[in-house]
C-alpha positions as CSV (number, residue, x, y, z in Angstrom):
1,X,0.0,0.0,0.0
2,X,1.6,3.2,-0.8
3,X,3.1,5.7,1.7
4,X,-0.1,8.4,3.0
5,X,1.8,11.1,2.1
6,X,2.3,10.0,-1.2
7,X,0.2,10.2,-4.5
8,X,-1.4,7.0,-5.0
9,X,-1.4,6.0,-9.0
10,X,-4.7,5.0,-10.2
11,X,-5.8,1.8,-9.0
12,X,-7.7,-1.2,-9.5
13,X,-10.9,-1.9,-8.4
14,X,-10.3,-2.7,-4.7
15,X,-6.7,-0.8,-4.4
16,X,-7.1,2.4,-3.0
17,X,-8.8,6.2,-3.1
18,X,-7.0,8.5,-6.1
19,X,-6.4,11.6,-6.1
20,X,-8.7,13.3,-8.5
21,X,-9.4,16.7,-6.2
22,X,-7.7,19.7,-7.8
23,X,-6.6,23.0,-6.2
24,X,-9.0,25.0,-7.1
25,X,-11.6,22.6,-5.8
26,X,-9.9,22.0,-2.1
27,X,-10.0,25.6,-2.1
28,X,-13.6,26.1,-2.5
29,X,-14.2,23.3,-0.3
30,X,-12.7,24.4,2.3
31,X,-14.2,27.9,1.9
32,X,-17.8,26.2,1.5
33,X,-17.5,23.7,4.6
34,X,-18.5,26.6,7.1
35,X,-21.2,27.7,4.6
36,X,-24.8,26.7,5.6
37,X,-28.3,27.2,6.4
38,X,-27.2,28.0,9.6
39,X,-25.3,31.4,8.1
40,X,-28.2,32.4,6.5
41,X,-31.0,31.6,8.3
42,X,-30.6,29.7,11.9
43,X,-27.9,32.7,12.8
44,X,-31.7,34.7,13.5
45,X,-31.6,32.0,16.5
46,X,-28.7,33.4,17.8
47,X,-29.1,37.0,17.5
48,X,-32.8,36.6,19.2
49,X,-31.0,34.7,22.0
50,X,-28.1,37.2,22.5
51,X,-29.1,40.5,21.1
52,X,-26.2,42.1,19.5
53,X,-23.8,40.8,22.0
54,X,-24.2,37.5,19.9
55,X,-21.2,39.0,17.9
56,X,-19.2,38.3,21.3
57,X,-20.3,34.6,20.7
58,X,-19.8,34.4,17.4
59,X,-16.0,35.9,17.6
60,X,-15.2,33.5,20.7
61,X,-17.0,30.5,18.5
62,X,-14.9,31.7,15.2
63,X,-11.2,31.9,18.0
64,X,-11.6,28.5,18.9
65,X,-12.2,26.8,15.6
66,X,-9.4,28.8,14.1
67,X,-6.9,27.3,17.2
68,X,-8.9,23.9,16.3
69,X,-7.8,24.0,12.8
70,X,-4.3,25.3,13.5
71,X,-3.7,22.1,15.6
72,X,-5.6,20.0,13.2
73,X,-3.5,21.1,10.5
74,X,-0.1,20.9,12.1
75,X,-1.0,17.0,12.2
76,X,-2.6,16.8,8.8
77,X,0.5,18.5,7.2
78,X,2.8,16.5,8.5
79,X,0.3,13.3,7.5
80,X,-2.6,13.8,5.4
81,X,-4.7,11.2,5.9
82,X,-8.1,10.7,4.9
83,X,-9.3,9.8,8.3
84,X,-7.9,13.1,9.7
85,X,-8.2,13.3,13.7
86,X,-9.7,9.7,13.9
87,X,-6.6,8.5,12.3
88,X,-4.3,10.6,14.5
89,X,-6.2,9.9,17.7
90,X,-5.8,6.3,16.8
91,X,-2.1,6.6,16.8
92,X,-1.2,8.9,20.0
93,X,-4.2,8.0,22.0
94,X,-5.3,4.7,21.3
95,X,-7.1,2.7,18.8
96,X,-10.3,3.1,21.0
97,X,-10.2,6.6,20.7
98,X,-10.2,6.5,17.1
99,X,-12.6,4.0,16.7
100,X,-14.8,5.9,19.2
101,X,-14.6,9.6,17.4
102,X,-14.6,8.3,13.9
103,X,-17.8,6.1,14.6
104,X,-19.5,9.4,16.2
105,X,-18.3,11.7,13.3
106,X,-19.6,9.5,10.9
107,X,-22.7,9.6,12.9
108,X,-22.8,13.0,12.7
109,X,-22.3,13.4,8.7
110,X,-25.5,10.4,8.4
111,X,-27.5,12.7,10.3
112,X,-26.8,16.0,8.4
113,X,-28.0,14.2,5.0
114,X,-31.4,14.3,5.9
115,X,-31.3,17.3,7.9
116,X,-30.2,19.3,4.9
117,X,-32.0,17.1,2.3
118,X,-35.9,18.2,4.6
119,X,-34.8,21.6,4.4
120,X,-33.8,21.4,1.1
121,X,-37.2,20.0,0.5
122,X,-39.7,22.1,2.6
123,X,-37.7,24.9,0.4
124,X,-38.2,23.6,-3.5
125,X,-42.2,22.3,-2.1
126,X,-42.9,25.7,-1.9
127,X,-41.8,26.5,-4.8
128,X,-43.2,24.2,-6.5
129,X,-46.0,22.4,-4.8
130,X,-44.7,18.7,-4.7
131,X,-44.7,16.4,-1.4
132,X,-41.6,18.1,0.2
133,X,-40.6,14.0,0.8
134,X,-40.2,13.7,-3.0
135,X,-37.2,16.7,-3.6
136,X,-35.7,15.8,-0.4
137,X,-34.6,12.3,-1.7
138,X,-34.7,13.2,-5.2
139,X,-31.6,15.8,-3.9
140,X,-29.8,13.2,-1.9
141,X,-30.2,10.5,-4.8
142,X,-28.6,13.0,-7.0
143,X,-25.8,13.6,-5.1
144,X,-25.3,10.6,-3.7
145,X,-25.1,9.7,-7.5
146,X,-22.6,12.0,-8.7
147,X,-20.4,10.7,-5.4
148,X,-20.1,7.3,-6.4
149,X,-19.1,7.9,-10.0
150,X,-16.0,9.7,-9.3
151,X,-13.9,12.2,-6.4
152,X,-14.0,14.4,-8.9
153,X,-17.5,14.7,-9.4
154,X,-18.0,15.4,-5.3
155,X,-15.2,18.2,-6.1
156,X,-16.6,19.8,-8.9
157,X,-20.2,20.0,-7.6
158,X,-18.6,21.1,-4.2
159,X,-17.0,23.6,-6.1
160,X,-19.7,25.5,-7.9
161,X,-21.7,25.4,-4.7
162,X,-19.2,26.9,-3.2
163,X,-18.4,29.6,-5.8
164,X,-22.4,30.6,-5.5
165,X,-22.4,30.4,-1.6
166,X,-19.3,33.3,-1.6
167,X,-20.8,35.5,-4.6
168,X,-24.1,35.8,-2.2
169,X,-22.6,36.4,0.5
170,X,-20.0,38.7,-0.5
171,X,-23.2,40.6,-2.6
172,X,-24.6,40.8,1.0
173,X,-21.9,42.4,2.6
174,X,-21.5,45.1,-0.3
175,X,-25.1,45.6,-0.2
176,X,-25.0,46.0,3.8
177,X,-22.2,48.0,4.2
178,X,-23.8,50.7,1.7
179,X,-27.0,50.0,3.5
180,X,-25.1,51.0,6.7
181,X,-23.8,54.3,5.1
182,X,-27.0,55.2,3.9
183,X,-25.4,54.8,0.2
184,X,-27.7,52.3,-1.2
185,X,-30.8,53.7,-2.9
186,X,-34.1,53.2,-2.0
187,X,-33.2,50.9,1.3
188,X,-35.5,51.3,4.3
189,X,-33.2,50.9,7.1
190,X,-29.5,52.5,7.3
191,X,-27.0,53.3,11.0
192,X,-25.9,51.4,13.3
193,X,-27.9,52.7,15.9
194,X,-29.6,49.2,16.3
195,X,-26.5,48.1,18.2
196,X,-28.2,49.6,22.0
197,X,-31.2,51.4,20.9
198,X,-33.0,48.2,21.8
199,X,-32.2,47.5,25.6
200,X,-28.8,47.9,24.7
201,X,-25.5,46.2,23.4
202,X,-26.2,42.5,25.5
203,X,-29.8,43.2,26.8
204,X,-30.3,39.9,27.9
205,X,-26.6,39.7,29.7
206,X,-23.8,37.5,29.8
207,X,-25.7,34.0,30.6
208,X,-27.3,34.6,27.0
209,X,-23.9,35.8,25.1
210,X,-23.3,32.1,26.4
211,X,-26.0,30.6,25.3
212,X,-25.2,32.0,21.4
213,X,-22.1,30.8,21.6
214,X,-23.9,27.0,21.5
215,X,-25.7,28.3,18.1
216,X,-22.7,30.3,16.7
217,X,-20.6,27.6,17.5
218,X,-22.3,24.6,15.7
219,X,-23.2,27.1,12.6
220,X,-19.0,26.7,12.0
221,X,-18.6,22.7,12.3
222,X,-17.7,21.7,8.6
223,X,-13.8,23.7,8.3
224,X,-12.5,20.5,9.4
225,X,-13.7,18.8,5.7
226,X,-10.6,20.2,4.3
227,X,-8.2,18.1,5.8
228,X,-10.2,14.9,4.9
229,X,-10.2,16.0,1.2
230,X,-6.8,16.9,0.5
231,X,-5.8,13.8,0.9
232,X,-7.2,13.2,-1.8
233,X,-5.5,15.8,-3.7
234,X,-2.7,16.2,-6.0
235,X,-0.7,18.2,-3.3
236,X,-2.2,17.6,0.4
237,X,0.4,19.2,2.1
238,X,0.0,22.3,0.0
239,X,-3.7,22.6,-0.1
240,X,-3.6,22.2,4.2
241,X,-1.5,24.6,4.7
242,X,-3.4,27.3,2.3
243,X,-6.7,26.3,4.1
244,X,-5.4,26.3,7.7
245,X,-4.2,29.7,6.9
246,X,-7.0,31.3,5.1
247,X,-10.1,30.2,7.7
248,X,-9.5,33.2,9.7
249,X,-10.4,35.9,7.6
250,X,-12.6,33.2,5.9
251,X,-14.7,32.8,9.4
252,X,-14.0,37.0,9.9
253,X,-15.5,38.0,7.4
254,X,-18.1,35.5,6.1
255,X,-19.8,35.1,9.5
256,X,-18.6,37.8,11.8
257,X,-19.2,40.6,9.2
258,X,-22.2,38.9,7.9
259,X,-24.1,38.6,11.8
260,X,-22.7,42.8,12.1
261,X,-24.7,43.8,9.2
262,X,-27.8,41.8,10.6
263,X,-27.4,43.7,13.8
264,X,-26.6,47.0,12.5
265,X,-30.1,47.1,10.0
266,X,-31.8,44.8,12.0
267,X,-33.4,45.2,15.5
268,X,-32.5,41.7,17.0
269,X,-36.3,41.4,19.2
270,X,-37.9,41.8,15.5
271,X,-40.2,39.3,14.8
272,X,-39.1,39.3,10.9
273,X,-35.9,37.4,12.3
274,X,-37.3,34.3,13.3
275,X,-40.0,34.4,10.5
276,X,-37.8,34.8,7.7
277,X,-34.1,34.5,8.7
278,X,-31.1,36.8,8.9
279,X,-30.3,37.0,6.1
280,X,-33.8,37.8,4.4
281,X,-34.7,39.5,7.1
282,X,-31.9,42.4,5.9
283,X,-32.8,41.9,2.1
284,X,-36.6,43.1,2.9
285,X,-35.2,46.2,5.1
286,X,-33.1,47.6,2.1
287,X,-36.3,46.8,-0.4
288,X,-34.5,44.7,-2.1
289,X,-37.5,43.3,-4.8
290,X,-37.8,39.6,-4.4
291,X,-35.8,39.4,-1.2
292,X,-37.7,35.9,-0.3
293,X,-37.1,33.9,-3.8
294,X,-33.2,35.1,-3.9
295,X,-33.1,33.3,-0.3
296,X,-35.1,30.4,-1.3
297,X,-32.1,29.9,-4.4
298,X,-29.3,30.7,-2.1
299,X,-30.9,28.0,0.8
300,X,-31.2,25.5,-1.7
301,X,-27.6,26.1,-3.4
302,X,-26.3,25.7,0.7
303,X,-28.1,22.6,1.6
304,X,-27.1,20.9,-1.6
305,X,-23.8,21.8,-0.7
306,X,-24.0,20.4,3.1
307,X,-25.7,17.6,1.7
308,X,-23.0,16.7,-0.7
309,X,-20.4,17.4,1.7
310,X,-22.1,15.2,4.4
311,X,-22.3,11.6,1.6
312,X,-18.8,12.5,1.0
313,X,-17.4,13.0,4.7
314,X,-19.3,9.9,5.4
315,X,-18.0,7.1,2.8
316,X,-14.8,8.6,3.8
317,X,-14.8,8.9,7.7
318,X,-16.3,4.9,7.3
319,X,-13.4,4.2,4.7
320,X,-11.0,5.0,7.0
321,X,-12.3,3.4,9.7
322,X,-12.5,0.1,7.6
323,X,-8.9,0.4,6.2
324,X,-7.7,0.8,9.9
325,X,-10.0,-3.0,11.1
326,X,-13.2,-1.2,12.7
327,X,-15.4,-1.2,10.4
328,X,-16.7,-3.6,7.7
329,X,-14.3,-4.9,5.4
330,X,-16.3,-4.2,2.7
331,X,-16.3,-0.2,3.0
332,X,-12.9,-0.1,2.6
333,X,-13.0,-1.8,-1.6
334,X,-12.9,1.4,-4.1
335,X,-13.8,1.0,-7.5
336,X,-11.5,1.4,-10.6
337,X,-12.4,4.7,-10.3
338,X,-10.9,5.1,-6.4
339,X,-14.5,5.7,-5.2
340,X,-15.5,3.7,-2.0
341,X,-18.6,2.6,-3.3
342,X,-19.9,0.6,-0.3
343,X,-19.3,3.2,1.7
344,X,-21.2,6.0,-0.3
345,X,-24.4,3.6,-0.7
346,X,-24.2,2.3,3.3
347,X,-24.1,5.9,4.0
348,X,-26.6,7.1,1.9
349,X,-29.3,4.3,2.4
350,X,-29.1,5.3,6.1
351,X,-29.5,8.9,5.4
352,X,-32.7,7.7,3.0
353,X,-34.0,5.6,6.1
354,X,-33.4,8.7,8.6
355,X,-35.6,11.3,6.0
356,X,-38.4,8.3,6.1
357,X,-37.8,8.4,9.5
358,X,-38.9,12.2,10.3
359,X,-42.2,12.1,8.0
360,X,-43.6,8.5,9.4
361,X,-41.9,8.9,13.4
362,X,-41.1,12.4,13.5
363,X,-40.8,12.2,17.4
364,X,-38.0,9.1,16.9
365,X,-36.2,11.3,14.6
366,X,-35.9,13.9,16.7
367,X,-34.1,12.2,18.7
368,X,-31.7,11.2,16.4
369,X,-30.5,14.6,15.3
370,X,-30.5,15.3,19.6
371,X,-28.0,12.6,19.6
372,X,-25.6,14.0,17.5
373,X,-25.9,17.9,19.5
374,X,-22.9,17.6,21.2
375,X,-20.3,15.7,18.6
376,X,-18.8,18.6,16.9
377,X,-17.6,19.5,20.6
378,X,-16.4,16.3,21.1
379,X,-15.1,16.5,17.5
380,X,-12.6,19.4,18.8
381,X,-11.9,18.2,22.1
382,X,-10.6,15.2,20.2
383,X,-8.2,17.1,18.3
384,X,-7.0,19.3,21.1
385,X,-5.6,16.1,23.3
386,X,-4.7,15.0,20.0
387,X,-1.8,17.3,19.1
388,X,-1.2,17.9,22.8
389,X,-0.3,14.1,22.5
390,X,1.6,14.3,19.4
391,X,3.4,17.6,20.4
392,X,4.8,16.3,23.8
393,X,6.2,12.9,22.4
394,X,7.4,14.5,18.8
395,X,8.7,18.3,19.5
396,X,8.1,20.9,17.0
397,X,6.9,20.2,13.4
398,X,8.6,21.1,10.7
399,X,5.6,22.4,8.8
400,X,2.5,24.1,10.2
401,X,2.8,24.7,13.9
402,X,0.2,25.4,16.8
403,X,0.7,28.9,17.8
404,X,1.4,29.2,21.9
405,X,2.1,25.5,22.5
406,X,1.2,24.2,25.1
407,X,-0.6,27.2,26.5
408,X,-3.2,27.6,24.1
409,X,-3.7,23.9,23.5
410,X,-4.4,23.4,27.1
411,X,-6.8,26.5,27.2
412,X,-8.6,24.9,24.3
413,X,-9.3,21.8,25.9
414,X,-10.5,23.8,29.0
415,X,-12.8,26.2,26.9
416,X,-14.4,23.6,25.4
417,X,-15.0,21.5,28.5
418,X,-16.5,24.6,29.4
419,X,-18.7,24.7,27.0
420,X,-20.2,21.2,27.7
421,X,-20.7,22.3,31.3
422,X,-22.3,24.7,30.0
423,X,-24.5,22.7,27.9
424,X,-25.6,20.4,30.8
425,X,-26.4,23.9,33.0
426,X,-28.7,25.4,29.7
427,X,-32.1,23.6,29.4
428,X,-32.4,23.9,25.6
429,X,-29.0,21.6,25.3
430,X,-29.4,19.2,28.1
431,X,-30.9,16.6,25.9
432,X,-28.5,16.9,23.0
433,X,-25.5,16.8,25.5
434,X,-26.7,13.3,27.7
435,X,-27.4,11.8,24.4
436,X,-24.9,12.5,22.6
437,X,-22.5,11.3,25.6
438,X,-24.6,8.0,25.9
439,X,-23.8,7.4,22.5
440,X,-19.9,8.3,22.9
441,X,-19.7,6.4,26.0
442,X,-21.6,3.0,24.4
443,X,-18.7,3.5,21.8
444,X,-15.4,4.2,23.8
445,X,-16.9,0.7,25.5
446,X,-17.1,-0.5,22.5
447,X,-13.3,0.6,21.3
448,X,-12.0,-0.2,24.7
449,X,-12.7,-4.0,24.5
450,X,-11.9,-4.1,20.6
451,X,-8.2,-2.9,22.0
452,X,-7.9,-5.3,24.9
453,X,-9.6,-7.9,23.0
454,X,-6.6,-7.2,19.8
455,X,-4.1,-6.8,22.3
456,X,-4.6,-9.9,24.0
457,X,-2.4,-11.8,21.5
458,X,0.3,-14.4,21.6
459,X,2.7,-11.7,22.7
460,X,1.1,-9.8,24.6
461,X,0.9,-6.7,21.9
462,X,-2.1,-5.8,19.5
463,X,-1.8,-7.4,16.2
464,X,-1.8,-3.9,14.6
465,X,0.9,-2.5,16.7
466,X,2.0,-0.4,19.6
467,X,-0.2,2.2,21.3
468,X,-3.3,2.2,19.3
469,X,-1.7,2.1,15.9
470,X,-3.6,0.1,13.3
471,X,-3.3,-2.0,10.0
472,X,-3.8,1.8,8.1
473,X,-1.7,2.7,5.4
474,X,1.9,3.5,7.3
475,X,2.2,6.4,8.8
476,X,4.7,8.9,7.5
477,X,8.3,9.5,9.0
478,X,7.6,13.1,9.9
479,X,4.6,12.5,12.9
480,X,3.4,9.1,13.0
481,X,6.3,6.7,12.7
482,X,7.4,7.8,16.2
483,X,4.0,7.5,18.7
């Protein structure tokens, strides 16, 4: 099996993944991963919950994925992989642990394909008048589709989503910012006086600026997509390192300046936020004609995109996990065309069974997407004792390096443990969080015995080798070789 860090030639059925992503498509990929429904409409939860202080949340959610993906991408520089963190948990903290996260994050991705494929439904329904079921799974057989024909295919649709996500968004901005000036003509709203004219800067105080920060934070979960698609790039290394550094202004000014024109031009306790969204919301202030249809397009462009993101992320996440011994053998065969076809049709069939799921037993489904609140948390947490790991046994990369090591790694791991506790204190998350940790716990179990059990050999050792690390492809001499 070749080397990780290595392009793969194109193989046979059964061989391997290629690498058929190009620049330009890593690129928009990595821009489009943090661009959802949740920018453009569920923000409006966050802003009613915070008031204008929700830009505090937003800026402390944006810091800490930005120091997530700085420590993420030190490791995936100096070994792209396409199981990312679960790969690298599995090597510096144990084959359970990266059984464990790379079970929940596929979890996760199965979950978002229906999720996006009913809002992507409800959307084109009223449009058009069909049963909302019928474009929901017409979208995620689509896409699905175009997955399992070839990487490049996931890339290239990625990639025009993306391209449309950033020209609306960047239209937005233009459009607020002469809104804000009083420069555009004709709009009905202009200032920034809506920043304390309405019970002031945080009129509902610092418990709520917390509570925003659970919305604001969630809305960013996809930057990590990046480092799970470069490998299967041309140039991993490369592309990592120009994503890594890019996400902060991408995060600045995408979301940040984004949620500052909603709160300049528009009042955060108005009741046309949580009936139409942020984003519409701001259109209909500036008169902007057919505010509501140019929002319906844009939703359906970003679900598409979440939803094609989520089948890829999947097969691959499950790939992974199947090339490493826990998961089905059978995820882990590609076709001649590098595609892990198994793994794309396992994934998708359960996303089909989930949409079912939420028109026959909506209350059962419910509960699925609860179980799956608190994931992306664990997701970072993951990555922070990760590199923590890594950095203490290896020294200093030679690549991509986590900025204020280990100061700011270990003030990572303690703002996010703070966030969990603060989760279990907050009423609206207390479901999502026990669930979600019920799930986790069943499957660190789980990874737990499956170490003991492979460790428990002859000699003494697990057949896959020291310390967790597993019958993957061999990890490169820079990180990996060494834990």
């Amino acid at each position: 099996m070749h080397h990780p860090s290595e392009p793969p030639p194109a193989a046979p059925a059964g061989a391997a993944l290629t690498q058929g992503l190009k620049g330009r498509q890593i690129t928009m990929i990595s821009i489009g991963g943090v661009i959802g429904a949740g920018l453009f409409v569920g923000s409006s939860t966050a802003v009613a919950t915070a008031g204008p202080a929700v830009l505090i949340s937003f800026l402390l959610a944006a810091a800490l994925v930005v120091l997530v993906m700085q420590m993420l991408g030190e490791m995936a520089v100096a070994n792209p992989d396409t199981g990312s963190f679960s790969t690298y948990a599995d090597r510096a903290l144990g084959r359970w642990a990266g059984f464990s996260i790379g079970w929940l994050y596929w979890w996760f991705y199965i979950l978002v394909i229906p999720i996006e494929a009913i809002a992507a439904g409800e959307v084109i329904a009223a449009l058009t008048g069909l049963p909302s079921w019928l474009p929901a799974l017409a979208m995620i057989v689509l896409l699905a589709g175009s997955n399992l024909l070839a990487v490049r295919n996931y890339g290239e649709f990625e990639y025009w989503f993306a391209l449309l996500k950033v020209v609306a968004i960047v239209a937005f901005l233009v459009l607020g910012v002469l809104a804000v000036l009083g420069l555009l003509p004709g709009s009905g709203t202009s200032g920034v006086s809506n920043l304390w004219s309405n019970g002031g800067f945080a009129p509902k105080g610092a418990t709520a600026v917390l509570a925003g920060l659970l919305t604001a934070m969630f809305s960013f979960q996809g930057s990590e997509i990046v480092t799970i698609a470069a490998a299967e790039s041309e140039e991993p290394r490369k592309n990592i390192k120009k994503a890594v550094r890019a996400v902060v202004w991408r995060l600045g000014l995408f979301y940040v300046g984004s949620i500052l024109i909603v709160v300049c031009l528009v009042p955060w306790n108005s009741d046309d936020l949580a009936a139409a969204g942020s984003y519409q919301a701001v259109l209909e202030r500036m008169n902007i004609p057919g505010a509501g249809r140019i929002m319906d397009v844009v939703l359906v462009i970003a679900v598409s995109s979440c939803l094609n993101s989520a089948v890829y992320t999947a097969s691959r996440m499950v790939f992974s996990l199947a090339k490493r011994g826990d998961a089905p053998a059978a995820f882990a065969r590609t076709s001649r065309h590098g595609v892990p076809r198994n793994a794309v049709v396992v994934s998708t069939v359960i996303g089909i069974v989930a949409v079912i799921a939420n028109y026959l037993l909506p209350s059962v489904f419910s509960y699925l997407i609860a179980s799956s609140g608190a994931i992306a948390l664990m997701m970072y947490l993951v990555i922070a004792l990760t590199q923590y790991a890594i950095r203490r046994k290896e020294g200093d990369p030679r690549e991509v390096r986590m900025w204020g090591f280990p100061c700011l790694t270990l003030a990572t791991i303690a703002f996010i443990a703070g966030v969990l506790v603060l989760m279990a204190v907050l009423p609206g998350h207390r479901l999502e969080l026990w669930l979600s940790l019920g799930l986790a716990a069943v499957l660190v179990g789980v990874g737990v015995l499956r170490q003991r059990r492979l460790r428990a050999g002859p000699d003494g050792t697990d057949a896959a080798g020291k310390s967790g690390a597993t019958a993957t492809e061999p990890p490169s001499t820079t990180t990996a070789s060494r834990l």
